[in-house]
PyMOL Python script that loads the backbone (N, CA, C, O; Angstrom):
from pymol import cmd

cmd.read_pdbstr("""\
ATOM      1  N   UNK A   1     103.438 -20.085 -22.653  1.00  0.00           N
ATOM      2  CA  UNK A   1     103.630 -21.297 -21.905  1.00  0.00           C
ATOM      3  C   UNK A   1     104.955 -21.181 -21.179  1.00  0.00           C
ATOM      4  O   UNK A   1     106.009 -20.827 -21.708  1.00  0.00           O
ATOM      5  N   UNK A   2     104.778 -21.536 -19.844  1.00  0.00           N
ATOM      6  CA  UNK A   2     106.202 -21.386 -19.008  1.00  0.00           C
ATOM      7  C   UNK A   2     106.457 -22.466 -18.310  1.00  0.00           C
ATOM      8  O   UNK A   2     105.696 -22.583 -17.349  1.00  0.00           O
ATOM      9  N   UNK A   3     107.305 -23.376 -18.435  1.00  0.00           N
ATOM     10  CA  UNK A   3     107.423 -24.344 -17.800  1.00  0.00           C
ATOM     11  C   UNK A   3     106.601 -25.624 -17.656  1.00  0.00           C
ATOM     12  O   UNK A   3     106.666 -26.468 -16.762  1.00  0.00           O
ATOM     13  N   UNK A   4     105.606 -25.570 -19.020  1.00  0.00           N
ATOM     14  CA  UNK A   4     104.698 -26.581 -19.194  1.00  0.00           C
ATOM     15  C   UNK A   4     103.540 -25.863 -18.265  1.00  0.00           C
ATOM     16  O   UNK A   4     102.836 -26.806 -17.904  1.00  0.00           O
ATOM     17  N   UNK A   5     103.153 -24.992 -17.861  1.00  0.00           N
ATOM     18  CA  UNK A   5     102.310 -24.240 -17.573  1.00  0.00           C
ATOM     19  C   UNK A   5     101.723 -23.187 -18.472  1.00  0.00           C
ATOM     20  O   UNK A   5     102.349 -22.213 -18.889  1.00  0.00           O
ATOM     21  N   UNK A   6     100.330 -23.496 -18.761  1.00  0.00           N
ATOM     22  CA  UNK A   6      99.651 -22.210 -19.787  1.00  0.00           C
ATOM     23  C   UNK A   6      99.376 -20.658 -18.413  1.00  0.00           C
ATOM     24  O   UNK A   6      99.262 -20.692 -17.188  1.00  0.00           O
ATOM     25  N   UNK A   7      99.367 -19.785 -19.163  1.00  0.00           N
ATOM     26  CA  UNK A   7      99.353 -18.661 -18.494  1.00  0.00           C
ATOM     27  C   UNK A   7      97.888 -17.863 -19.101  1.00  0.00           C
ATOM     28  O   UNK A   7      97.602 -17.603 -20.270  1.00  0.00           O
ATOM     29  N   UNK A   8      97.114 -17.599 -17.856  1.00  0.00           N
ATOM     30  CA  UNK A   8      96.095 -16.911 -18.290  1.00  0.00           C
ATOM     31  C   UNK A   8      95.623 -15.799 -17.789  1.00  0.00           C
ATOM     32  O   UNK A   8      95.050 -15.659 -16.709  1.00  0.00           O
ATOM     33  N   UNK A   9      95.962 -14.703 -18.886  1.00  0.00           N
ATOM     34  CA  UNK A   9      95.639 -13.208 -18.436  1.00  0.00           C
ATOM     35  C   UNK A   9      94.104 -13.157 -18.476  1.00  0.00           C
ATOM     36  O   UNK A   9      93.500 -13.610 -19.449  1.00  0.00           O
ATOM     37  N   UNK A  10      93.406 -12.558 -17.328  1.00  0.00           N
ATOM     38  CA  UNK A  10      91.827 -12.088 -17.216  1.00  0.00           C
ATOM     39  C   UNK A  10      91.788 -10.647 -16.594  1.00  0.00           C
ATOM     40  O   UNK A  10      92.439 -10.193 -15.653  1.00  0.00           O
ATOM     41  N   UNK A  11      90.706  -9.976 -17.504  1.00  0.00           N
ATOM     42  CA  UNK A  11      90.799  -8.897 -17.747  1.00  0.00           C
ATOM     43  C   UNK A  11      89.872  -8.657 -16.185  1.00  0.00           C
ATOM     44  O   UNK A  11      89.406  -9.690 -15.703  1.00  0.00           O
ATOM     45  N   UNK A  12      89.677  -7.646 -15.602  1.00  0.00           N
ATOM     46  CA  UNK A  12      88.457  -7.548 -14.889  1.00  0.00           C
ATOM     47  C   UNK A  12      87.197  -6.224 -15.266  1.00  0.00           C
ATOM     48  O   UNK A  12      86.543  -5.464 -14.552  1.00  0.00           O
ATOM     49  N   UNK A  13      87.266  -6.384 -16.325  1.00  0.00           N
ATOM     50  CA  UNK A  13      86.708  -5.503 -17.176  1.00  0.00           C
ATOM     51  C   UNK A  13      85.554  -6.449 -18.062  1.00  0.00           C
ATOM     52  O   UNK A  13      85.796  -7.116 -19.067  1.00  0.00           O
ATOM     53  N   UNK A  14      84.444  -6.315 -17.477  1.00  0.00           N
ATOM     54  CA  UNK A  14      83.375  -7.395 -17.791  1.00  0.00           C
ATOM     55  C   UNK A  14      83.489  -6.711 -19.531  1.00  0.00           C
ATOM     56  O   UNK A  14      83.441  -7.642 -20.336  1.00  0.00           O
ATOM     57  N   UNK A  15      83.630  -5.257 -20.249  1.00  0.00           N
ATOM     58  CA  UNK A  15      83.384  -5.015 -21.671  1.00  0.00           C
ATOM     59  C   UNK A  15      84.689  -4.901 -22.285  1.00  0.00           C
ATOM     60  O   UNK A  15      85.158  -4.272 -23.234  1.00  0.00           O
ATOM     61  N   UNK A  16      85.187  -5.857 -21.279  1.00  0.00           N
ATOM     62  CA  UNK A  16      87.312  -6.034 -22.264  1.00  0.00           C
ATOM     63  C   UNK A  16      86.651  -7.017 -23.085  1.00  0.00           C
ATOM     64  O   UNK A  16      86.153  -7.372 -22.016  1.00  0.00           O
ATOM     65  N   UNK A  17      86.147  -7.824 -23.956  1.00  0.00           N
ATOM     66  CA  UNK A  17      85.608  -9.210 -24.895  1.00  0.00           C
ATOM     67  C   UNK A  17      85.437  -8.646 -26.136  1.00  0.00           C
ATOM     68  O   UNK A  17      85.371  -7.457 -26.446  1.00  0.00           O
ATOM     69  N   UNK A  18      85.357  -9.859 -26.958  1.00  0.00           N
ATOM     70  CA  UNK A  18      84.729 -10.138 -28.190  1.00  0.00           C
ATOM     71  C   UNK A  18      83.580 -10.961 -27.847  1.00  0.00           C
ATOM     72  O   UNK A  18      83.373 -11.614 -26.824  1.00  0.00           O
ATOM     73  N   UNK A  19      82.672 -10.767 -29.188  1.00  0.00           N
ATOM     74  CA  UNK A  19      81.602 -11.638 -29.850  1.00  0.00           C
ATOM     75  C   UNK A  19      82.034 -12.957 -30.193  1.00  0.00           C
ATOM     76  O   UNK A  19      83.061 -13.046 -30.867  1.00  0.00           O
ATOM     77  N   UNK A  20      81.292 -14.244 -29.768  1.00  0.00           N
ATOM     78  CA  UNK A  20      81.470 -15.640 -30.842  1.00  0.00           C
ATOM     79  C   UNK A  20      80.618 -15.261 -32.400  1.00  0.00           C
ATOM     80  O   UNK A  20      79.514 -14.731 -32.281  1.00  0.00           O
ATOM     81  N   UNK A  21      80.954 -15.438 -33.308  1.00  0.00           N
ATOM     82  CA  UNK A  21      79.565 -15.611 -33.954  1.00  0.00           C
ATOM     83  C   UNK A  21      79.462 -17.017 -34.239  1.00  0.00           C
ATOM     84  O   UNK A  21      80.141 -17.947 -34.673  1.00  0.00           O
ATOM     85  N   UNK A  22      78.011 -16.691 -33.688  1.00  0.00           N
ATOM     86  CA  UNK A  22      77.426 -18.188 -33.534  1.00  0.00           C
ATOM     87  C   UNK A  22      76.187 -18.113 -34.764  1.00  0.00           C
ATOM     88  O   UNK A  22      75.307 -18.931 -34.498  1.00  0.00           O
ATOM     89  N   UNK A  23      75.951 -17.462 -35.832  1.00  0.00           N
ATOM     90  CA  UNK A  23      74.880 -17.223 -37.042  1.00  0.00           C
ATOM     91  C   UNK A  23      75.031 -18.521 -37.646  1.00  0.00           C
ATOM     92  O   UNK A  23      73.929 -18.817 -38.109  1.00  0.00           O
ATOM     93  N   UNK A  24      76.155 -19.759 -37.942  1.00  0.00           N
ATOM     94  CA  UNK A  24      76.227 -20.338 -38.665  1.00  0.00           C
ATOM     95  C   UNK A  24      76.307 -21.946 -37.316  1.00  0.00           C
ATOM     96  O   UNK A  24      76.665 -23.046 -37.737  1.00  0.00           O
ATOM     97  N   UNK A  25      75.990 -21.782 -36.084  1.00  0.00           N
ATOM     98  CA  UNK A  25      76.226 -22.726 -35.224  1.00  0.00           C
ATOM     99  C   UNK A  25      74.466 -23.349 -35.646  1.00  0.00           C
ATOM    100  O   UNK A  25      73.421 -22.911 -36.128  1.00  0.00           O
ATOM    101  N   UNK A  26      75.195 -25.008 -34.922  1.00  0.00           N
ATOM    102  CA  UNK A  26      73.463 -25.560 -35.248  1.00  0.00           C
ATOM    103  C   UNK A  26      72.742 -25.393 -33.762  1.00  0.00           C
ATOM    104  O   UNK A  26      73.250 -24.966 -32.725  1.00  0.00           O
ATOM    105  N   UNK A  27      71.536 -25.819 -33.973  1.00  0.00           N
ATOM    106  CA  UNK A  27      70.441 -25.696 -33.044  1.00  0.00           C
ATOM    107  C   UNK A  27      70.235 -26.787 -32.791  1.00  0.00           C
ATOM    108  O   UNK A  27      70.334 -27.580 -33.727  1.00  0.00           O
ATOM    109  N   UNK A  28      69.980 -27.150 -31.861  1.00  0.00           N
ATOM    110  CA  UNK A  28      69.212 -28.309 -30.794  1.00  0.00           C
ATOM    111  C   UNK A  28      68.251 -27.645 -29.927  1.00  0.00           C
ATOM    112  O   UNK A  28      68.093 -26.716 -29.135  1.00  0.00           O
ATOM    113  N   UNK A  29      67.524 -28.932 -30.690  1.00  0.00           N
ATOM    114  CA  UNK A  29      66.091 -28.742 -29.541  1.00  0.00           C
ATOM    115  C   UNK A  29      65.756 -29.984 -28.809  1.00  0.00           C
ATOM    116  O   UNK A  29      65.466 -30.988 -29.460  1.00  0.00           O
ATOM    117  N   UNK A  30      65.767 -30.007 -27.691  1.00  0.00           N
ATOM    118  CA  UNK A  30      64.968 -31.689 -27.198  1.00  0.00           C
ATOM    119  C   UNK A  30      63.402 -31.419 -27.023  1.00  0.00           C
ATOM    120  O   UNK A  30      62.745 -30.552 -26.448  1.00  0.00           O
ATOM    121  N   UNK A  31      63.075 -32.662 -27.851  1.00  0.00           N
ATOM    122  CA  UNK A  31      61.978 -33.092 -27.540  1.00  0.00           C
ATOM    123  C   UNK A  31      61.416 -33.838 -26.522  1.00  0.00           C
ATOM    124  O   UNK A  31      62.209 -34.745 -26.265  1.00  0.00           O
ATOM    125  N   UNK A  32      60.259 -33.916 -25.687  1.00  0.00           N
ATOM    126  CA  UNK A  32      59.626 -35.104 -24.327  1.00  0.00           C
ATOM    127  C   UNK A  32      58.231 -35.506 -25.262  1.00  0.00           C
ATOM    128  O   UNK A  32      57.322 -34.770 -25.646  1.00  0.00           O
ATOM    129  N   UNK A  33      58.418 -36.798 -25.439  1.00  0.00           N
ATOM    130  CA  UNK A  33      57.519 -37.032 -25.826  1.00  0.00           C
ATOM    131  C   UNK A  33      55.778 -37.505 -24.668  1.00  0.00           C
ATOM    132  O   UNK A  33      56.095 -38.067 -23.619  1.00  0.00           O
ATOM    133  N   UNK A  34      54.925 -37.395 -24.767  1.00  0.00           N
ATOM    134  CA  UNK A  34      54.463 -37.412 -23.785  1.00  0.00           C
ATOM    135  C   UNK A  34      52.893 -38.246 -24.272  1.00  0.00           C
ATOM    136  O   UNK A  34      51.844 -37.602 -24.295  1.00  0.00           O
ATOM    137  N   UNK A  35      52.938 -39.616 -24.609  1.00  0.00           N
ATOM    138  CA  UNK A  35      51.915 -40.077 -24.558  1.00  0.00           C
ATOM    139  C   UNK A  35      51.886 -40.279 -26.392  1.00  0.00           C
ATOM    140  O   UNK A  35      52.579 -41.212 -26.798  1.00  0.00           O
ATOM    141  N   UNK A  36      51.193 -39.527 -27.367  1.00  0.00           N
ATOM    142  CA  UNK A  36      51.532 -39.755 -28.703  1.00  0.00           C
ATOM    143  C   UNK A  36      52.136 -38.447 -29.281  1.00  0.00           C
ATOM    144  O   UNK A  36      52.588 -38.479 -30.426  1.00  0.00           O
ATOM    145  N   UNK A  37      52.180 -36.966 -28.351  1.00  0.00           N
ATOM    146  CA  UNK A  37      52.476 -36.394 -28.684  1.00  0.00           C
ATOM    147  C   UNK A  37      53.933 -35.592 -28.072  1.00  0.00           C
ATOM    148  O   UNK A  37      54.456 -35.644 -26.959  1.00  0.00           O
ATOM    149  N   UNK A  38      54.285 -34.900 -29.230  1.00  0.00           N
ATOM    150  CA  UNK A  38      55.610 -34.208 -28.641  1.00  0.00           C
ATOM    151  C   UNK A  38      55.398 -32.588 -28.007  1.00  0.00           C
ATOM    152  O   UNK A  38      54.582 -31.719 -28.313  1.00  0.00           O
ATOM    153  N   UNK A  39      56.557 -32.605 -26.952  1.00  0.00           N
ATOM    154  CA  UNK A  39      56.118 -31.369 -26.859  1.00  0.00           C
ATOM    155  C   UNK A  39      58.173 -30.639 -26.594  1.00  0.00           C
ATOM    156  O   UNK A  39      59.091 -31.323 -26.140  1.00  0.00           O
ATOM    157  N   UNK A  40      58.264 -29.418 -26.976  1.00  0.00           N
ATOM    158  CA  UNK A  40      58.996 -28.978 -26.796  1.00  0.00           C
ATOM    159  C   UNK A  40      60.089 -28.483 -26.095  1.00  0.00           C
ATOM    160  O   UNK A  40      61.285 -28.323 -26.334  1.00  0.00           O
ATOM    161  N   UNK A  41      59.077 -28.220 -24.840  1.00  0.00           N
ATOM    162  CA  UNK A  41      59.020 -27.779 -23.608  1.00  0.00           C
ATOM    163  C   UNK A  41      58.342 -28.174 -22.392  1.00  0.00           C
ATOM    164  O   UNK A  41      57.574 -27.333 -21.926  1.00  0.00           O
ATOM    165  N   UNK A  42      58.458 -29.241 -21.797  1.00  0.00           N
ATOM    166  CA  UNK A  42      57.596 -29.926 -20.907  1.00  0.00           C
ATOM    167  C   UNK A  42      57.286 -28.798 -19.751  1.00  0.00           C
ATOM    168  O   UNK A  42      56.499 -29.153 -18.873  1.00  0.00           O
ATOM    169  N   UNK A  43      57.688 -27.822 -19.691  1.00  0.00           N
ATOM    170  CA  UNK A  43      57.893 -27.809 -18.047  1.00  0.00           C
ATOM    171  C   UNK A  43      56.950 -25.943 -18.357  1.00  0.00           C
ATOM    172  O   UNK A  43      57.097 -25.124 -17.449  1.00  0.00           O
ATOM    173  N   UNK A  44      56.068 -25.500 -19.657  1.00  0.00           N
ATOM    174  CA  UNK A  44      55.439 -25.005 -19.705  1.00  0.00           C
ATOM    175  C   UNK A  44      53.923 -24.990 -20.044  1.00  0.00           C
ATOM    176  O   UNK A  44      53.287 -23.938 -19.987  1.00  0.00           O
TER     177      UNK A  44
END
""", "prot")
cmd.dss("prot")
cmd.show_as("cartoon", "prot")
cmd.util.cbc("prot")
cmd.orient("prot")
């Protein structure tokens, strides 16, 4: 931090990264309900 400014180095090296692990993140799903039934995915 310099002057109340954060400083951000970017690599231009798309395989300079890490992994999130996301194994323990939750899932969302939306549902459309459509008449009495649900469906998952409306738009297939």
């Amino acid at each position: 931090m310099d002057g109340g400014q954060v400083d951000i180095h970017l690599s231009d090296d798309p395989f300079d990264c890490w992994r999130i692990d996301v194994s323990t993140a939750p899932l969302l799903v939306t549902l459309c309900k459509v008449s009495l039934l649900l469906s998952d995915d409306p738009h297939t």
